[in-house]
C-alpha positions in Angstrom: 0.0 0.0 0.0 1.6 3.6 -1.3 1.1 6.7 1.1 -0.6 8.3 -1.4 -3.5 5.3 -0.8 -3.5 6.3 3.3 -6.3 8.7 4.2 -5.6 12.0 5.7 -6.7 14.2 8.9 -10.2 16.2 8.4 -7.8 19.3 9.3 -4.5 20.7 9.6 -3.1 23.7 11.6 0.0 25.4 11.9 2.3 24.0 14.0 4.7 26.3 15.0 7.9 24.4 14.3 9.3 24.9 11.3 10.8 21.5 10.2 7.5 20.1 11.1 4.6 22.4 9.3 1.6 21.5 9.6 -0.1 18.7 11.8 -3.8 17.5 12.6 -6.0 19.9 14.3 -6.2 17.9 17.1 -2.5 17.4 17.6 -0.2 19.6 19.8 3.7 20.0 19.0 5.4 20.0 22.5 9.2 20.6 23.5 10.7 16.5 24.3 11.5 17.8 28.0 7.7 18.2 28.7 7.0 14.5 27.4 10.1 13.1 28.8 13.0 13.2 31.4 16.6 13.2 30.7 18.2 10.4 32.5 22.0 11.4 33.9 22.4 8.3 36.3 26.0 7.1 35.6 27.6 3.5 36.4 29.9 4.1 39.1 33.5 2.9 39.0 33.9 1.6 42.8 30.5 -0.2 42.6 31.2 -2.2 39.5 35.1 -1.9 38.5 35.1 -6.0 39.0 31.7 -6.5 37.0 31.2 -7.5 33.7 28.8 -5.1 31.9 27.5 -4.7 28.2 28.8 -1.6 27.0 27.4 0.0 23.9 29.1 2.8 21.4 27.8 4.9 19.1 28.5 2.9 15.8 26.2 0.1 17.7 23.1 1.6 17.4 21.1 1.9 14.2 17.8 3.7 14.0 16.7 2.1 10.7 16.7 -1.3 12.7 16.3 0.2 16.5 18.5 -2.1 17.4 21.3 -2.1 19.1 24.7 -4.6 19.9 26.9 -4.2 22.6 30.3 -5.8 23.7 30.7 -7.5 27.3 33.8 -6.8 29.5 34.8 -6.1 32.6 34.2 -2.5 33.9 38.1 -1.6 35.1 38.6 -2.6 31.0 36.1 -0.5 29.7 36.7 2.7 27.9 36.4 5.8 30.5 33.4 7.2 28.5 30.8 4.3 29.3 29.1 6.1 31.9 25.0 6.4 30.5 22.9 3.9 32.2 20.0 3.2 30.5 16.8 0.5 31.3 14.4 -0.8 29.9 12.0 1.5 28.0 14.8 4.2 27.6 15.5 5.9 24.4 18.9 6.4 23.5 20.0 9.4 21.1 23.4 10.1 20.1 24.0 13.4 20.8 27.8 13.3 18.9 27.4 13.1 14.8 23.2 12.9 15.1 23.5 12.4 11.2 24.5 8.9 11.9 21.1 8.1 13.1 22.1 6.1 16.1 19.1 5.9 17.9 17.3 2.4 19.6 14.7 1.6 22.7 16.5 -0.3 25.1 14.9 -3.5 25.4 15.2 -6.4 28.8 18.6 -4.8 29.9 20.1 -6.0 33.1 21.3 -2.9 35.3 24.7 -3.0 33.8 23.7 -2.1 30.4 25.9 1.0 29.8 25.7 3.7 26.8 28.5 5.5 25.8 27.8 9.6 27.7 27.6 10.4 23.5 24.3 9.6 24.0 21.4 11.5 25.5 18.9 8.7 27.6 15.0 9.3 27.0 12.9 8.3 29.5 8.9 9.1 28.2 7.2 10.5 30.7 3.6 8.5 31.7 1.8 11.2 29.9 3.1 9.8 26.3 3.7 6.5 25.2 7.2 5.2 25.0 5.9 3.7 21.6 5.0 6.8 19.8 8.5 8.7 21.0 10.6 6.3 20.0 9.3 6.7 16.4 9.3 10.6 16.4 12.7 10.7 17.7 13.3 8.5 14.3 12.1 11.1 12.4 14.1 11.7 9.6 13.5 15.7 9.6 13.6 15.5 13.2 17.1 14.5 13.2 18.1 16.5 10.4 16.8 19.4 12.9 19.3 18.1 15.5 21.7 17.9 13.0 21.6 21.6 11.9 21.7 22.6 15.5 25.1 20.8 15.9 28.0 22.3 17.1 31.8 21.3 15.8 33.4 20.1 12.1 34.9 16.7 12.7 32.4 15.4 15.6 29.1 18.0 15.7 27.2 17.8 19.1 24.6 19.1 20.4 24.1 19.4 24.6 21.3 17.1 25.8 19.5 19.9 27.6 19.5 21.9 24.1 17.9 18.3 22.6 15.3 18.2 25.1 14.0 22.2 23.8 13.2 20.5 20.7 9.5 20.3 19.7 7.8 17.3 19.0 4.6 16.3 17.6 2.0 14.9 19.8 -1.3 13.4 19.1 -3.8 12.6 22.2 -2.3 9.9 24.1 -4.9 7.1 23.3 -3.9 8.5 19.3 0.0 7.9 20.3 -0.6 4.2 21.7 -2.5 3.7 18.4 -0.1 4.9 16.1 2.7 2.7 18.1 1.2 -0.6 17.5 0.2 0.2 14.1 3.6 0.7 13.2 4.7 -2.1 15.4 3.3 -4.5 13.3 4.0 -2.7 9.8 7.4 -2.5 10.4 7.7 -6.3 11.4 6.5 -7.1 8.3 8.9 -5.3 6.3 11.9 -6.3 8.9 10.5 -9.8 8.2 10.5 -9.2 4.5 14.3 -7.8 4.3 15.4 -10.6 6.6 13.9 -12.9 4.2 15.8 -10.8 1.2 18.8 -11.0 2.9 18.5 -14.7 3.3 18.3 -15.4 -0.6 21.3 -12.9 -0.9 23.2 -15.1 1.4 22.2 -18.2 -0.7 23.1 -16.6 -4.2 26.8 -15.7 -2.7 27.3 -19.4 -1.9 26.0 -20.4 -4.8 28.3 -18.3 -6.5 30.9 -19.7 -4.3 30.5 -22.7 -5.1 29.9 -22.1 -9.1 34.0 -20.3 -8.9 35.4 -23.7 -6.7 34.0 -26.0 -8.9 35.2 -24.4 -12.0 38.5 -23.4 -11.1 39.3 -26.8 -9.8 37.8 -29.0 -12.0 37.5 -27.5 -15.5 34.7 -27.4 -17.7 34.2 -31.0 -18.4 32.5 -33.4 -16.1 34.4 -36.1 -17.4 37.4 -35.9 -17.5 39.9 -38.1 -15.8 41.1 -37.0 -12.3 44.1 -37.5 -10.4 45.3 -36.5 -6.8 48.1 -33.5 -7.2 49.7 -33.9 -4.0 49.0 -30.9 -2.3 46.6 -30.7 0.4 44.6 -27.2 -0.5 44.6 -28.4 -4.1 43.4 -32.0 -3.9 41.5 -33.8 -6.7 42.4 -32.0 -10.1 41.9 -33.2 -14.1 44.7 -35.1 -14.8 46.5 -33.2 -17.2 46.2 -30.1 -15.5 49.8 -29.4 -14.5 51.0 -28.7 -10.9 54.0 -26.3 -10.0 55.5 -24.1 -7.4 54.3 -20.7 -7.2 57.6 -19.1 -7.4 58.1 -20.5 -11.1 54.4 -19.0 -12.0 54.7 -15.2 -10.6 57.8 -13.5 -9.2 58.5 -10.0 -7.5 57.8 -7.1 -9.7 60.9 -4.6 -8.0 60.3 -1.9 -10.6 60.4 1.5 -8.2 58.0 3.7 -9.6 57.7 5.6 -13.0 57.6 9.7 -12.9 54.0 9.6 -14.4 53.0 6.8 -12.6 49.1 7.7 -10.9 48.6 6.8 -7.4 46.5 3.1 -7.3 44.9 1.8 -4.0 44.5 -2.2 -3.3 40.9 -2.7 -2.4 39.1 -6.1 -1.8 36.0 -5.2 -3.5 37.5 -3.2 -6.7 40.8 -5.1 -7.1 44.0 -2.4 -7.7 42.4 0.7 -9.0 43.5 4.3 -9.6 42.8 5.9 -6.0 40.8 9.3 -7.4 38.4 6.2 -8.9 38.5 4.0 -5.2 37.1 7.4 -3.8 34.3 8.1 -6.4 32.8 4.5 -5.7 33.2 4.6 -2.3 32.0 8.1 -2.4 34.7 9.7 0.1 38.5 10.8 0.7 41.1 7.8 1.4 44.8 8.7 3.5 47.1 9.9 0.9 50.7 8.4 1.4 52.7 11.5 2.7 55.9 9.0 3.7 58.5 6.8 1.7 56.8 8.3 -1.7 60.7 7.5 -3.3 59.9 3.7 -2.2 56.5 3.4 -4.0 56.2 0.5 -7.0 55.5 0.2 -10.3 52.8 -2.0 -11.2 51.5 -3.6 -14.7 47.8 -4.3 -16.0 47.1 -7.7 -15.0 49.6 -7.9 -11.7 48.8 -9.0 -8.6 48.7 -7.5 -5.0 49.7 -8.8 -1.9 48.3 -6.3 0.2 47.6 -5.9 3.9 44.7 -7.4 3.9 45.2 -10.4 1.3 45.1 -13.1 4.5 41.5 -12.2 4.5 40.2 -11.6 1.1 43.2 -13.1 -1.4 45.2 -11.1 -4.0 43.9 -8.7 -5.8 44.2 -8.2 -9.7 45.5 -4.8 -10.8 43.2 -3.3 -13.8 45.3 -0.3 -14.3 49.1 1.2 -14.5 50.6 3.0 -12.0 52.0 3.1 -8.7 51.0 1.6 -5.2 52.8 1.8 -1.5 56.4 0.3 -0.5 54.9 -1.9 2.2 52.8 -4.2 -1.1 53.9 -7.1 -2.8 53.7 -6.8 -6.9 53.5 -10.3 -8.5 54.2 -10.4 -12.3 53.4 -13.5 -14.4 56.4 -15.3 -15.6 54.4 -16.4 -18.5 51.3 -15.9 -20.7 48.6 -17.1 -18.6 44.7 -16.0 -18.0 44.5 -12.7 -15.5 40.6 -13.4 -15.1 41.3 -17.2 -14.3 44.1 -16.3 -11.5 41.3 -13.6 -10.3 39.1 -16.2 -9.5 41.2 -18.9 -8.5 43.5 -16.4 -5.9 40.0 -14.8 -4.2 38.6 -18.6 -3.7 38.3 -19.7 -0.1 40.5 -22.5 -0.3 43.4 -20.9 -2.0 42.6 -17.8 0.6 42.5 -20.3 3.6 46.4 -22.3 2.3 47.6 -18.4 2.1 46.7 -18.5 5.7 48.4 -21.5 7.1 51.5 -20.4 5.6 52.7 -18.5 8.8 51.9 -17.1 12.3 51.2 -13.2 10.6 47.5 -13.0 11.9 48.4 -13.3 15.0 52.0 -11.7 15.4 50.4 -8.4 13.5 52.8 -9.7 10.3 51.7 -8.9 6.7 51.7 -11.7 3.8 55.2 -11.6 1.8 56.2 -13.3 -1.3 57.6 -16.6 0.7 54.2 -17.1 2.3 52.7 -16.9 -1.5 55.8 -19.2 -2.6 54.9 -22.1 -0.1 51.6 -22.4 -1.6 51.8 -24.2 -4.8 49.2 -23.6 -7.7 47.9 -25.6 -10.7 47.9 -25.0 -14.4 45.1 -25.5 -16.7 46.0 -25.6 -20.4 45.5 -21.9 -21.7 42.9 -22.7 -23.5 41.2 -23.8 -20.6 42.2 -20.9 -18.3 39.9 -19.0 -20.7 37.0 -20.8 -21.0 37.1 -21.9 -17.4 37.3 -17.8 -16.6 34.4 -16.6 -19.8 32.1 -19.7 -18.0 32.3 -18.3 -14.4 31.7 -14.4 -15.9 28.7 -15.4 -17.6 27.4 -17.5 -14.3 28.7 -14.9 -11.9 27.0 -11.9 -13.9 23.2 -13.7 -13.5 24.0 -14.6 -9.9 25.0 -11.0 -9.6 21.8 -9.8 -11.1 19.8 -11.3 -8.8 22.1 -10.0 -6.0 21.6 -6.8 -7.0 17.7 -7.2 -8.0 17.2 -8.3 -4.0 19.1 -5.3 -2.9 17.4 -3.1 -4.7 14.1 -4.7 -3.0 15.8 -4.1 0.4 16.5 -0.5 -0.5 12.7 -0.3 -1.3 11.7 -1.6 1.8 13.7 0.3 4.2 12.8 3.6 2.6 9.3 2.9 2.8 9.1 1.8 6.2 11.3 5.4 6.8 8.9 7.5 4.7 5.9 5.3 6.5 7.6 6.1 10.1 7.6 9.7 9.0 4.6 10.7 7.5 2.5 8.5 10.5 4.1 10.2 13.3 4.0 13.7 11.9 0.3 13.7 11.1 0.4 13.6 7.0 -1.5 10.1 7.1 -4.0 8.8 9.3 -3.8 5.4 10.5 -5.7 5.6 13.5 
């Protein structure tokens, strides 16, 4: 059902507020400190420094969800800003960076539930319903309000008691309690349809997973003869797919870099990629290297990175030129081989899990280095094959990928209609009660 199909009040007034307009005749706009008390009670050290107490931050909370996740340690560990107790019932508002939206009802805390003092605790007075604030707290032009009255560049804030001057829209309490439950149970449903969603994402990743394993390891042709290589990660392969050690497939690219070389970044999701491009996908600024600029490398089209992260997400393929920090591995292919085929095969679980037991760098803080990628040997497919194996997996990865991107899509859908349905219900534009 759009908004558009919801009916309306018989009659609007001004309201007085001027993010808000107008609301329903009936309707009052009061500041939040007349509906609801500012809770200051702190955890104190003495009293629970031995306890163990669930401590949430900021980047914990999310309003889309109003939910929350929180870590448990012991107090005397804790960082010195988890002060805010909250209980059940309480509203929690980050008063630091409101545009991040971190705000969630606290829901069957024990007393040593603790909110980081960035956040502002909402306690609804009996005279409105804990329901109804929650959502108008979620407000989206509510929070851009609080946003706009923010103080500071890096980390804007606003002072709790300057929060609680804010108006609010406020129907007649039995009104509130209605509203509430009816978006209670609306917003279940679409939390139940995006978990569903999310569910068939998950399902079409493995899939896809499993549609890049069986390829790279096994070829193209069901039938063909297999034999055991030898080597643990690689296992069963076609027999006259050739084994060898890494070392005599890739070596160290040592090229320092060029004097028009353009800065690349190494990213997981993007493979190596000029860094003004990185930064208009990811749609901000990245650190610029500022040190050891004379130590930078030169890499080639079809490369590959060991970079800081490869231990968890495998090499990545370099689809440009240019340059990339000291502190990276550049692998150039001894011979002519397939770049897509490598892509897959060096982002696959088990090659990424081998690269992993090749040394004790995850946990000594060490990065991967061309003698962990040595003592994990690879296998050669016939060129031929390297290609047809790689153009197979594009054309099944691109459909899988479809339908990835179709369910996100739906998800997008969703959550912006249960924001534009949390908005327009508690501000009076539709009446569903």
């Amino acid at each position: 059902m759009t908004l558009a199909a919801w009916p309306i009040y018989d009659s609007y007034k001004d309201s007085g507020v001027d993010w808000l307009c107008a609301i329903p005749s009936s309707w009052s706009s009061m500041r939040l400190q007349e509906v609801a008390t500012c809770n200051d009670d702190t955890i104190n050290d003495f009293d629970y420094r031995d306890r163990e107490i669930k401590y949430v931050d900021i980047s914990s909370v999310d309003a889309r969800s109003n939910t929350y996740t929180f870590e448990t340690q012991a107090f005397r560990n804790a960082p010195s800003r988890a002060r805010r107790l909250a209980r059940h019932g309480d509203i929690v508002f980050s008063t630091v960076r409101p545009y991040l939206k971190a705000v969630a009802t606290v829901k069957n805390p024990d007393k040593y539930l603790v909110f980081s003092t960035g956040f502002a605790v909402v306690r609804p007075k009996s005279t409105a319903d804990q329901g109804f604030v929650s959502y108008a707290l979620r407000n989206e032009d509510f929070i851009s309000e609080v946003t706009a009255r923010s103080v500071g560049a890096s980390y804007p804030a606003i002072n709790a008691s300057d929060l609680f001057k804010l108006k609010l829209p406020l129907p007649p309490l039995p009104e509130q309690r209605a509203i509430a439950a009816f978006l209670d149970e609306k917003c279940a449903k679409v939390d139940e349809a995006v978990r569903i969603k999310e569910e068939q994402i998950t399902l079409l990743r493995e899939r896809r997973q499993i549609l890049i394993q069986q390829a790279v390891t096994r070829g193209l042709n069901p039938d063909a003869p297999l034999h055991d290589s030898g080597i643990d990660w690689i296992g069963k392969i076609p027999a006259h797919w050739e084994v060898r050690r890494s070392k005599y497939v890739f070596t160290q690219r040592k090229e320092l870099a060029r004097k028009n070389d353009i800065q690349l970044s190494a990213t997981q999701s993007y493979g190596v990629i000029p860094q003004d491009k990185f930064e208009e996908l990811v749609g901000r600024r990245v650190v610029k290297i500022q040190t050891n600029l004379e130590k930078r490398k030169h890499v080639e089209i079809d490369d590959f990175v060991i970079s800081m992260r490869s231990f968890q997400g495998g090499l990545e393929r370099a689809f440009a030129t240019g340059c990339i920090r000291s502190s990276y591995v550049i692998l150039q292919p001894l011979e002519s081989l397939s770049a897509d085929f490598f892509g897959y095969l060096f982002k696959s679980p088990r090659y990424i899990k081998a690269l992993q037991a090749t040394g004790s760098f995850i946990r000594d803080g060490q990065d991967l280095n061309f003698d962990n990628f040595s003592k994990v040997d690879l296998f050669l497919p016939p060129m031929d094959e390297q290609v047809a194996i790689a153009a197979h997996i594009k054309v099944g990865c691109e459909k899988i990928d479809s339908g990835i991107a179709i369910k996100e899509q739906q998800i997008v859908a969703l959550r912006d209609y249960r924001t534009s349905l949390i908005d327009a219900t508690v501000t009076g534009k539709i009446k569903v009660a």
